[in-house]
N, C-alpha and C positions, 0 to 999 in steps of 0.2 A: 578741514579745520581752519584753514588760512582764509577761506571765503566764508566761514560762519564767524569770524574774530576781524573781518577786516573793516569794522566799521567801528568798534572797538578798539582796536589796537591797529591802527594804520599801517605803522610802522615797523611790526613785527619782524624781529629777527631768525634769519633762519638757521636750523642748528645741520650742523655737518651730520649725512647720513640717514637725516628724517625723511619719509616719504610721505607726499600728502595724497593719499587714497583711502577712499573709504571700501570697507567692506559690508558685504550684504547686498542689499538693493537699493541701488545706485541711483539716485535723484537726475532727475532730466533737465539738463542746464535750461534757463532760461531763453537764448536766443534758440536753441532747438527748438523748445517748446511754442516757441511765439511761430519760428517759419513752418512747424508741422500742422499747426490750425490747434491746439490745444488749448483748451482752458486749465485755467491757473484751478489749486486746488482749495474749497471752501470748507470749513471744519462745520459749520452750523447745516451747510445745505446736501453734501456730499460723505454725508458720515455711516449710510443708512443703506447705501448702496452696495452693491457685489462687490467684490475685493476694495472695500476702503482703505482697509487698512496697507495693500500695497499702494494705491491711489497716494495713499498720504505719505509715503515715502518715495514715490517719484515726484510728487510735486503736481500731477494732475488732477484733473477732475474726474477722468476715468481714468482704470489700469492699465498700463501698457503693456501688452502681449502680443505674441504670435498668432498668426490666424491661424482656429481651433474647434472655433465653433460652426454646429450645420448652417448658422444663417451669417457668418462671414463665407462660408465657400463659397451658396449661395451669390451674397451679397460680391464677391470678385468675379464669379463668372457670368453676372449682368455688365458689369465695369468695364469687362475685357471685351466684352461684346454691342457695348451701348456707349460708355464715355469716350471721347476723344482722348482725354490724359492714358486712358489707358490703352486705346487702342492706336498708332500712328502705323505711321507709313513705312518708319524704318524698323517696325517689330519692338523696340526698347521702349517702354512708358518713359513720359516723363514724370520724372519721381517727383519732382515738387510738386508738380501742382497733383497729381496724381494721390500725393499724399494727404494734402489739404482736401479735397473730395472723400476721400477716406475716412476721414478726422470728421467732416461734416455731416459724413452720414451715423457716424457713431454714435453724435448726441439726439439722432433720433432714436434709434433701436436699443433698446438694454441688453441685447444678446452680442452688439457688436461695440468693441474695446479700438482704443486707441493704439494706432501704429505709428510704427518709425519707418524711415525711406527703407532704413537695414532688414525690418519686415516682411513688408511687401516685395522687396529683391528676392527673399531667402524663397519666397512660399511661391515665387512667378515662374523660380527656374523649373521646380517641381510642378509645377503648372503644365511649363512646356516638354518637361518629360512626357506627362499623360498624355496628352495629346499628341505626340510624336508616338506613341504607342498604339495609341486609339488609330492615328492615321495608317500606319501600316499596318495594321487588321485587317483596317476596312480594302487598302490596295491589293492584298494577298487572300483576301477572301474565296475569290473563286477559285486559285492555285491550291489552298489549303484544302478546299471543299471537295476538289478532286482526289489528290492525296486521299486524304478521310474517306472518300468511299470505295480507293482501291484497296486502301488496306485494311478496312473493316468489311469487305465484298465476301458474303456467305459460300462463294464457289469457289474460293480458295483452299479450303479445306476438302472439297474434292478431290484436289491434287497431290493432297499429302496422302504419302505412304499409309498402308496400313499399320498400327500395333504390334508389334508380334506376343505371339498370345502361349502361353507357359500352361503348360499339361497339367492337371494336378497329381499328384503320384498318387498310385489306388491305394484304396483304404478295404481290398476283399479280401476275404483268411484264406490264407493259401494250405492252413490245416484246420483237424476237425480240435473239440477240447484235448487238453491233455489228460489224460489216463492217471488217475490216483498214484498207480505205483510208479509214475515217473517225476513225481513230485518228493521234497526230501523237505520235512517239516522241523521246524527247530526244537530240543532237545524237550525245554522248560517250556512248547504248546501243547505234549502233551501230556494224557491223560491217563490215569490210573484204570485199575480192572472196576473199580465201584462210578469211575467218574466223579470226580470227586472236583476241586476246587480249583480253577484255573491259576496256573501261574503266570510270574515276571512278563509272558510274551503276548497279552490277552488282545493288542491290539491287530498283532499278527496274526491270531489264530483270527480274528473275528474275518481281516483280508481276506485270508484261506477260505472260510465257510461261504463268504459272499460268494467268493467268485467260482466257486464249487467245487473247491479242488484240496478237501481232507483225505486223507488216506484210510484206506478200510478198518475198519476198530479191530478185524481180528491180527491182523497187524502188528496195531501199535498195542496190542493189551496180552499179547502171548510173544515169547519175545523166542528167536531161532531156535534155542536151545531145548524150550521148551514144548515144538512145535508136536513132539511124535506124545507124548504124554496129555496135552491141553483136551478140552474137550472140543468136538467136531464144531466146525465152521458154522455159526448162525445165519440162518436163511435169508431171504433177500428183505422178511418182513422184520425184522429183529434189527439189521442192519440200517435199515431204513429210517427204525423207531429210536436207536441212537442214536444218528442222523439230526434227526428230527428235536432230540432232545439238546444235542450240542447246536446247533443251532438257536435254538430258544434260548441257551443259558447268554450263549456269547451275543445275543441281540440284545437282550437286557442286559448285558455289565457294556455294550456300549452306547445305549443308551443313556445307563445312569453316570459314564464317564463323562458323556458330553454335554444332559442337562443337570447335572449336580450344580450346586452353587459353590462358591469359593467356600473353602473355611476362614473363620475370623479367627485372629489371636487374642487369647486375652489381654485386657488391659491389665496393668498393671494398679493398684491404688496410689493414689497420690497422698504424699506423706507433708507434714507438719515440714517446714525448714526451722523450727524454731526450739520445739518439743521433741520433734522424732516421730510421733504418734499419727500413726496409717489409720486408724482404724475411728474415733470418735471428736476426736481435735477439729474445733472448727477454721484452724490456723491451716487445714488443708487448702482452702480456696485462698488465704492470705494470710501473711504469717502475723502480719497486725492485729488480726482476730484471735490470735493463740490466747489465754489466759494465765497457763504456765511456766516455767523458768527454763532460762536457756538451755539446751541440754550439753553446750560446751562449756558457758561460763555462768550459769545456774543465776543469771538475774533476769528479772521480770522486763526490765525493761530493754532486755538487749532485743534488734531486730532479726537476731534469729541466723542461718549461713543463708548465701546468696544462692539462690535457684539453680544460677550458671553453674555453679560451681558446689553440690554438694558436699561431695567428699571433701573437702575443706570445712577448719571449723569458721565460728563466728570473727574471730580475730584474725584470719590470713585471710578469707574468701572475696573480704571486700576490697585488699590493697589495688 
């Protein structure tokens, strides 16, 4: 501020406590500007350009940045390799003039921005990182090259141990089916003397019949007491043909268990909030549409209880 007013007010006083810096993007004094090879900033000719608008807040003609772009790398690693300023004897450029070459070649290239000495320091030491990297690559090349192929060498794993390899436990029947009457079926899978209508357990019997292990119908259909009285034992073909019949029934109930479709519930109707009226009220889709009188406060024009809140009337539902 004291350098923008000092031509103005010469003699300005200065107050206890003020600091004179600016914030944001910091304008490049003049004497920097002239010993870096910069040109001064021109609002007609330099407006139109890549970052102007920082341009026109340091005061140059181009922006000043850090090297960033592929044709300032470029453009340093001919410098380092070709200029004198850049390349001496004692490894250290010298930044002045080093800089002013920098600067000179900037107003030829649109891809390359103006530097400061502080620049070109920051991006050189990085510089000589890479290449201190690069060079010991290349020195430890054939050290590494060896390494690398003894320890990627395919006859090494000739050496290693075998696996040890786990048995699988057998999967043979060590008996034949189990026998009907060693089987104990639950209460409610069976079946009446008519066969008659499976109960509660139909998932279980269905188990049982897969895997072929019901118990003989004269069995379950004459019960101890009544063994000396029933009539004689049905033959192998009889046996077979109820068999054959529980089987069909329990295939089809589970069947229609498993490809049944859900049941839907009914909807309910939607009713009037206004009227009450379920059934012809067109205030069902909205209660504005009602034509009728409240049915709490019996006027036409009340809107009726709140949705949220049916069971409330007109008068408390909306507080």
């Amino acid at each position: 501020m004291l350098a923008l007013t000092a031509d103005i007010v010469p003699e300005a006083r200065q107050l206890s406590g003020w600091v004179n810096e600016v914030f944001g993007i910091l304008p490049i004094p003049d004497d920097v500007r002239v010993k870096s090879g910069m040109q001064i900033y021109t609002a007609g000719l330099d407006s139109k350009q890549r970052h102007a608008f920082l341009a026109l807040k340091q005061g140059a003609r181009k922006a000043v940045l850090p090297v960033h772009t592929a044709a300032e790398y470029q453009l340093f690693r001919k410098l380092v390799q070709d200029d004198p300023a850049f390349n001496q004897q004692t490894g250290e450029p010298d930044w002045d003039h080093a800089v002013i070459t920098w600067n000179r070649e900037a107003e030829r290239n649109d891809e390359v921005y103006y530097k400061l000495i502080e620049h070109l320091k920051l991006y050189f030491s990085t510089w000589q990182t890479n290449m201190n990297i690069k060079h010991t690559l290349g020195q430890t090349s054939s050290t590494r090259k060896q390494t690398d192929l003894a320890v990627r060498d395919p006859k090494r794993s000739e050496a290693a141990p075998a696996a040890l390899e786990r048995s699988k436990p057998s999967q043979a029947a060590h008996a034949g089916i189990l026998q009907p009457e060693d089987v104990e079926v639950p209460h409610d899978c069976r079946r009446n003397e008519q066969f008659g209508i499976l109960g509660d357990g139909d998932s279980e019997l269905t188990v049982s019949i897969a895997a072929g292990l019901l118990p003989d119908l004269a069995s379950i259909a004459v019960s101890p007491g009544e063994a000396s009285s029933a009539a004689p034992t049905p033959g192998p073909s009889a046996t077979s043909r109820a068999s054959d019949q529980l089987m069909a029934v329990a295939r089809k109930r589970a069947l229609t268990d498993v490809y049944a479709p859900p049941s839907k519930k009914p909807r309910q109707p939607r009713t009037c909030a206004k009227c009450g009226d379920s059934r012809n009220c067109p205030g069902r889709s909205a209660a504005r549409l009602c034509p009728k009188p409240c049915q709490d406060c019996g006027q036409r024009a009340c809107r009726g209880r709140n949705s949220k809140r049916p069971h409330r009337s007109c008068m408390d539902g909306w507080d």
